[in-house]
MIKOLZA-875082 format. One record per residue: residue in one letter; x, y, z of N, C-alpha, C in turn. Coordinates in pm, whole numbers, padded with zeros to 5 digits, always signed. Layout:
N
aXYZXYZXYZ/...
END
This chain:
207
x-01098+01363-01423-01056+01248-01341-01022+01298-01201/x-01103+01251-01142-01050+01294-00978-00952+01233-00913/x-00932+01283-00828-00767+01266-00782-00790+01125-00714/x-00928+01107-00623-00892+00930-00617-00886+00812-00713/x-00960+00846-00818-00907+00775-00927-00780+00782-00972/x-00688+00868-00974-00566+00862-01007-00476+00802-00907/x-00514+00835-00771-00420+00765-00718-00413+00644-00716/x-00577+00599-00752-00603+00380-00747-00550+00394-00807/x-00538+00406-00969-00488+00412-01079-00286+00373-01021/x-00272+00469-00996-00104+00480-00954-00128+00355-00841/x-00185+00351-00760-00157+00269-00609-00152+00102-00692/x-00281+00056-00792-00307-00036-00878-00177-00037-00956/x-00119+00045-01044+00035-00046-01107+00111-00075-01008/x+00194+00052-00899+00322-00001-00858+00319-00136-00725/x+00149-00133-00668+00193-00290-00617+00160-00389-00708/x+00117-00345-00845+00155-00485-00894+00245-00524-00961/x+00312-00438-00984+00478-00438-01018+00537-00529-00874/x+00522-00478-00762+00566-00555-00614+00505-00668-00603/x+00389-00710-00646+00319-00896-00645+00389-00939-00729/x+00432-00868-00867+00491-00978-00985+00631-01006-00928/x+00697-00888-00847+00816-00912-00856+00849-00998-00753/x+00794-01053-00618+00712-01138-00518+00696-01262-00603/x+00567-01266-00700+00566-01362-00783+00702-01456-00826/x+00797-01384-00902+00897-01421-00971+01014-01487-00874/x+01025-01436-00735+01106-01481-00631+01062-01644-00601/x+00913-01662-00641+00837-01765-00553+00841-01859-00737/x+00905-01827-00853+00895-01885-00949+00772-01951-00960/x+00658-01871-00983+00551-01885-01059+00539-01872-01185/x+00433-01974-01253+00416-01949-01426+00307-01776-01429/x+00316-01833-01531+00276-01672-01552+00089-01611-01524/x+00000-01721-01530-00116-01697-01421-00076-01708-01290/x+00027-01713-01234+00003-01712-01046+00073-01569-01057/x+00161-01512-01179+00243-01382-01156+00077-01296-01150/x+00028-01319-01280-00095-01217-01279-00218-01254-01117/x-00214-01383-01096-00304-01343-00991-00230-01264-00825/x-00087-01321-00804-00035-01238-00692-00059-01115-00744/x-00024-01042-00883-00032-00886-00918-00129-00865-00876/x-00252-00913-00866-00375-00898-00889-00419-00822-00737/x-00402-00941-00699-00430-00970-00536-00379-00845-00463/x-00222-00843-00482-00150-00728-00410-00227-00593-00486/x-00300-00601-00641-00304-00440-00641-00388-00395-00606/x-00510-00463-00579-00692-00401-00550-00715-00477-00435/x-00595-00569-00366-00691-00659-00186-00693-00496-00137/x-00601-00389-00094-00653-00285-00014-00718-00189-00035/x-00777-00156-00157-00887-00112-00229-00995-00163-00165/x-01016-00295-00192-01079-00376-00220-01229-00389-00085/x-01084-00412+00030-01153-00377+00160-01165-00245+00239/x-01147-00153+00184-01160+00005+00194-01292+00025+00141/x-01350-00035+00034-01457+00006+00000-01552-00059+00028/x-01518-00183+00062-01605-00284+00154-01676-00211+00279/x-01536-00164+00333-01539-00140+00481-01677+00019+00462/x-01619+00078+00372-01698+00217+00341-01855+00196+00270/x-01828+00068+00245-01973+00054+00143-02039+00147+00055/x-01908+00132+00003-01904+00196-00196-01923+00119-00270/x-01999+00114-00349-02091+00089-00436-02063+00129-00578/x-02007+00053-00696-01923-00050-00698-01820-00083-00665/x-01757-00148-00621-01599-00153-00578-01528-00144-00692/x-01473+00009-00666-01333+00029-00778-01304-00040-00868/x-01260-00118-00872-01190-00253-01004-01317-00298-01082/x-01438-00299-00974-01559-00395-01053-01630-00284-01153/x-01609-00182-01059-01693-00060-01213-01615+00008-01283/x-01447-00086-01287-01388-00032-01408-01295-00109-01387/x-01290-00191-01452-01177-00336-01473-01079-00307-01543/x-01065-00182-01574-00914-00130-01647-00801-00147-01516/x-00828-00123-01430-00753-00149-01301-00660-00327-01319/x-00822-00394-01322-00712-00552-01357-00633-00541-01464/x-00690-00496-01543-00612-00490-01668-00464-00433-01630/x-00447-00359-01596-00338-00263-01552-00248-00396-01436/x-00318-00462-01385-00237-00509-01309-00188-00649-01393/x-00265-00671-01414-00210-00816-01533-00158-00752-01654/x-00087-00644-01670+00016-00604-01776+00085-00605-01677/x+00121-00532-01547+00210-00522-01515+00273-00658-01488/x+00186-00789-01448+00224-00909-01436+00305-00948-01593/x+00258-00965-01658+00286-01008-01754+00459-00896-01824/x+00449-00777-01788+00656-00728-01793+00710-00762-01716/x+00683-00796-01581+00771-00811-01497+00793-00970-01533/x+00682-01100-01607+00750-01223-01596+00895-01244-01689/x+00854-01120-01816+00958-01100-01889+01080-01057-01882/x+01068-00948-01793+01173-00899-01758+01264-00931-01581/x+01152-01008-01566+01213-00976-01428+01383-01045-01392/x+01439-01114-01469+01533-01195-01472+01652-01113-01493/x+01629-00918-01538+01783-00844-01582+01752-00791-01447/x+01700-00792-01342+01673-00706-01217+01813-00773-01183/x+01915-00670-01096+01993-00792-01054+01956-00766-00884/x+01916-00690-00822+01829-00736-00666+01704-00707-00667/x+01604-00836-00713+01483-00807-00722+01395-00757-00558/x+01503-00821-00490+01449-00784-00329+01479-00668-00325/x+01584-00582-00316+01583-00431-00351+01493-00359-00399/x+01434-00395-00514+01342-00272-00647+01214-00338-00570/x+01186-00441-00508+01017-00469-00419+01052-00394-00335/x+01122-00395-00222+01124-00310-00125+01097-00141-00125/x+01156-00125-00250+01162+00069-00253+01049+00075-00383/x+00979-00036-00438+00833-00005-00514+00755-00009-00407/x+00763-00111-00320+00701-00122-00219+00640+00018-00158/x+00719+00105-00107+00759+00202-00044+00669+00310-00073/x+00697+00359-00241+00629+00401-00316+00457+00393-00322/x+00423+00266-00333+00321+00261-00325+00236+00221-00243/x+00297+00254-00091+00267+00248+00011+00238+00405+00009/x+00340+00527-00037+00285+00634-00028+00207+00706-00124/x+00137+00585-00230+00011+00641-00328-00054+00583-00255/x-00109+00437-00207-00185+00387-00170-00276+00450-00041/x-00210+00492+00052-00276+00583+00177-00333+00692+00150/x-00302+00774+00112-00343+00890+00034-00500+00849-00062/x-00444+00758-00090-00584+00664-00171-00706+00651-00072/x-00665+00565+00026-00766+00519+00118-00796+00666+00195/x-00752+00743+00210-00788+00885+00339-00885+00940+00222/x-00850+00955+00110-00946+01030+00014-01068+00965-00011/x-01072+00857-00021-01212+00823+00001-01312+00826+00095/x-01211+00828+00245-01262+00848+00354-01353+00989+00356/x-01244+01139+00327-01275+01235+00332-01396+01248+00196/x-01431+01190+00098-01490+01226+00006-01630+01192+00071/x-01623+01052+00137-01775+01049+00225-01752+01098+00375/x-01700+01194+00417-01691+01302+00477-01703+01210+00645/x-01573+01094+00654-01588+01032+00773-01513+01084+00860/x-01550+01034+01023-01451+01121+01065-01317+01084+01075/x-01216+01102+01228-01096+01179+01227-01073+01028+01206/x-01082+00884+01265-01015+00777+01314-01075+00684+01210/x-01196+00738+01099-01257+00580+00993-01096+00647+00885/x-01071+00819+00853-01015+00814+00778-00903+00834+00813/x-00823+00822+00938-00688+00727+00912-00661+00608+00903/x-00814+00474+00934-00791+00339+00968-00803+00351+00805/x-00857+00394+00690-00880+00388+00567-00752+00429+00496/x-00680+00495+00512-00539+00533+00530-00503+00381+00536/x-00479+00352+00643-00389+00233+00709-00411+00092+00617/x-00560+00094+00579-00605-00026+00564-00604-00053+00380/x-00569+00087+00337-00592+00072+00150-00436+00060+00129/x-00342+00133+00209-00176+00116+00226-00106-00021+00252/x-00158-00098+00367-00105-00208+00416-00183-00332+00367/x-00251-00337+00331-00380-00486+00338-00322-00571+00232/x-00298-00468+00116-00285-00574+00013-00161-00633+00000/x-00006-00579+00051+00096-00590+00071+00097-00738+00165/x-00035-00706+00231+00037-00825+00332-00060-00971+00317/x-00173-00939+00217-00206-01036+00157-00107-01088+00028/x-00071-01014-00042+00025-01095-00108+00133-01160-00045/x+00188-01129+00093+00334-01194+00144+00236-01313+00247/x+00149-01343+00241+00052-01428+00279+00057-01537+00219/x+00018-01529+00127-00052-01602+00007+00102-01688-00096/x+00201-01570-00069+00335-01646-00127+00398-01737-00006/x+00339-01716+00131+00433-01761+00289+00537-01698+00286/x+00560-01540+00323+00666-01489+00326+00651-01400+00482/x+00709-01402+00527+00711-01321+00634+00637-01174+00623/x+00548-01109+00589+00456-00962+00576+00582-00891+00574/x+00617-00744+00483+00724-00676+00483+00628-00571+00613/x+00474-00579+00653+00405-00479+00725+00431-00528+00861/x+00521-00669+00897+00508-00694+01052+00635-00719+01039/x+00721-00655+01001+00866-00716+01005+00894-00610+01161/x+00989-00672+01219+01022-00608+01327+01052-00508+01355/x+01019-00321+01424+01055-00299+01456+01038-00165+01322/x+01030-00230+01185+01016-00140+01064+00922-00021+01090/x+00942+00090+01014+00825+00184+00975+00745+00135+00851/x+00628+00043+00861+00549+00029+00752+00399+00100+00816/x+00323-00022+00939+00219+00037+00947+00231+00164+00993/x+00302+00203+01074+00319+00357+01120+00336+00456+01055/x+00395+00429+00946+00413+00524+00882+00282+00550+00769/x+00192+00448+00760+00098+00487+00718+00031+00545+00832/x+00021+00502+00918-00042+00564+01024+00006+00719+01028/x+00088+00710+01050+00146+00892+01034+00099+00967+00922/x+00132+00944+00806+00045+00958+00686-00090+01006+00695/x-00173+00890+00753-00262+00927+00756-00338+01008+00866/x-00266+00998+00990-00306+01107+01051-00313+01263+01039/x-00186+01244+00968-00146+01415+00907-00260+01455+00794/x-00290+01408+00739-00409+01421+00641-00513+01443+00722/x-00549+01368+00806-00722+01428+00871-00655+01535+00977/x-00565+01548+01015-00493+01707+01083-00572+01794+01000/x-00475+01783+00844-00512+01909+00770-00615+01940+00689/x-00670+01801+00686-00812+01845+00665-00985+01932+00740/x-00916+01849+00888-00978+01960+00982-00937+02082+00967/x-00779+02155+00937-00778+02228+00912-00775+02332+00804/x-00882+02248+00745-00901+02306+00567-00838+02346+00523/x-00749+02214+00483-00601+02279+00405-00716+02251+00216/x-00598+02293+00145-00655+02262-00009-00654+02095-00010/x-00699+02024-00129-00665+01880-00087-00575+01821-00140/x-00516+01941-00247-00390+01892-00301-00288+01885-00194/x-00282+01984-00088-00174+02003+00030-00205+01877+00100/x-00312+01833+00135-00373+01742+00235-00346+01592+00219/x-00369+01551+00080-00272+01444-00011-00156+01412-00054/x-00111+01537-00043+00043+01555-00090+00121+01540+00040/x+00078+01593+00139+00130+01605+00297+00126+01446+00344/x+00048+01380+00330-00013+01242+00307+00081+01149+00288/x+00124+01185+00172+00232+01060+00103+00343+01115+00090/x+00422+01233+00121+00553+01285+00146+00549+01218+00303/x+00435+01250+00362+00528+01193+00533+00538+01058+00520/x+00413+00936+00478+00418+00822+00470+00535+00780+00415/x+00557+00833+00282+00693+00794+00229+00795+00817+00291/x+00828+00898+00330+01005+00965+00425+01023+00874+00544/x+00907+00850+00597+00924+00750+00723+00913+00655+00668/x+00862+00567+00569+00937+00428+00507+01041+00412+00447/x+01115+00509+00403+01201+00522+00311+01337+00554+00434/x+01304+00603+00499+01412+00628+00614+01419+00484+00677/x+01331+00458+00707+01358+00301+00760+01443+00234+00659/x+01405+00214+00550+01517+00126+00458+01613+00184+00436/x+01652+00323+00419+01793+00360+00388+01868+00378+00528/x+01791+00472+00628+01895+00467+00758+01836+00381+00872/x+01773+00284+00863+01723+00176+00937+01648+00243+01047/x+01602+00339+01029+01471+00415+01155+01382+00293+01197/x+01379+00349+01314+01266+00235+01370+01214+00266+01501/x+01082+00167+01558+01031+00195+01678+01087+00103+01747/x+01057+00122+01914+01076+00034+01978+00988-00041+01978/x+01022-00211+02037+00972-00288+01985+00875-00393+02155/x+00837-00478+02130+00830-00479+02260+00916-00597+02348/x+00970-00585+02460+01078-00708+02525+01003-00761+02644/x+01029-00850+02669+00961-00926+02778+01031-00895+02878/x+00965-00882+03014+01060-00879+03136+00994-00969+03250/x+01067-01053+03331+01054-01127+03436+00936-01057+03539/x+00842-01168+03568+00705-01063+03647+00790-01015+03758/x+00692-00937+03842+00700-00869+03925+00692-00932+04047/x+00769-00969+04143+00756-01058+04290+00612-00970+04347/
END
């Protein structure tokens, strides 16, 4: 099993653990839990391989992926009610699988050997897409455009550091791993010590 299969694999449960638990806020029956799971676990897959024109798309030449995500729909409708801050455990699953998910998208990039800027936008785009199609689709404000947050950037960082060290022929365990330790620390710092960029302010034109 190659390591991008494992990471869909990983990137495919924990956002759909984050759609169901999304789902359950928005009190859906239990097909809208499995289709938000759905949606949030393979939309940034989905268009990563679009964008790459891979041939089959992930989920379609192995539907164990849905499967995986409509179990995870289906514990979380059960359980989701002993969570006692379900906005809490989305936010830091979130997080998580923001730093499998990038790592996801750069490896596919590097496997069809693209260059420096398809495989950080592939980075950016297998990390963020599906996150913000599910906060779409429920009308929630995107947790990827909230103000000021480290989400896209920090995939962005993520994924820049990966085609760094891949130019510099690191192993690809270092190169993946480097990947989703930085992506993660810079999202995870944002939610615990509120890190952030500047943002942009308007100022009165110029006479």
């Amino acid at each position: 099993m190659t390591a991008l299969v494992l990471l869909d694999y990983a990137s495919v449960l924990i956002f759909a653990l984050t759609g169901a638990l999304v789902a359950s806020r928005a009190q859906l029956d239990i097909v809208g839990f499995a289709f938000i799971a759905s949606l949030t676990a393979v939309g940034g897959g989905t268009l990563r391989d679009l964008m790459l024109d891979r041939h089959p798309i992930f989920w379609m030449g192995d539907p164990t992926y849905i499967l995986i995500a409509v179990s995870a729909a289906v514990l979380i409708f059960f359980t989701a009610h002993l969570v006692e801050s379900r906005y809490r455990w989305l936010l830091w699953l979130d997080s998580f699988a923001l730093a499998v998910a990038v790592p996801a998208g750069v490896s596919a990039a590097l496997v069809m050997a693209q260059p420096l800027p398809i495989v950080v936008l592939m980075g950016m785009a297998t990390g963020c897409l599906g996150g913000l199609m599910r906060d779409v689709v429920i009308g929630e404000v995107p947790l990827v455009l909230r103000k000021g947050k480290l989400y896209v950037s920090a995939a962005f960082a993520g994924s820049l550091i990966a085609a760094i060290l891949d130019r510099m022929e690191f192993d690809t365990f270092i190169i993946l791993g480097g990947c989703g330790v930085v992506t993660w620390a810079l999202r995870a710092g944002s939610l615990a010590f509120g890190w952030s960029i500047p943002v942009y302010k308007s100022r009165p034109p110029r006479q």
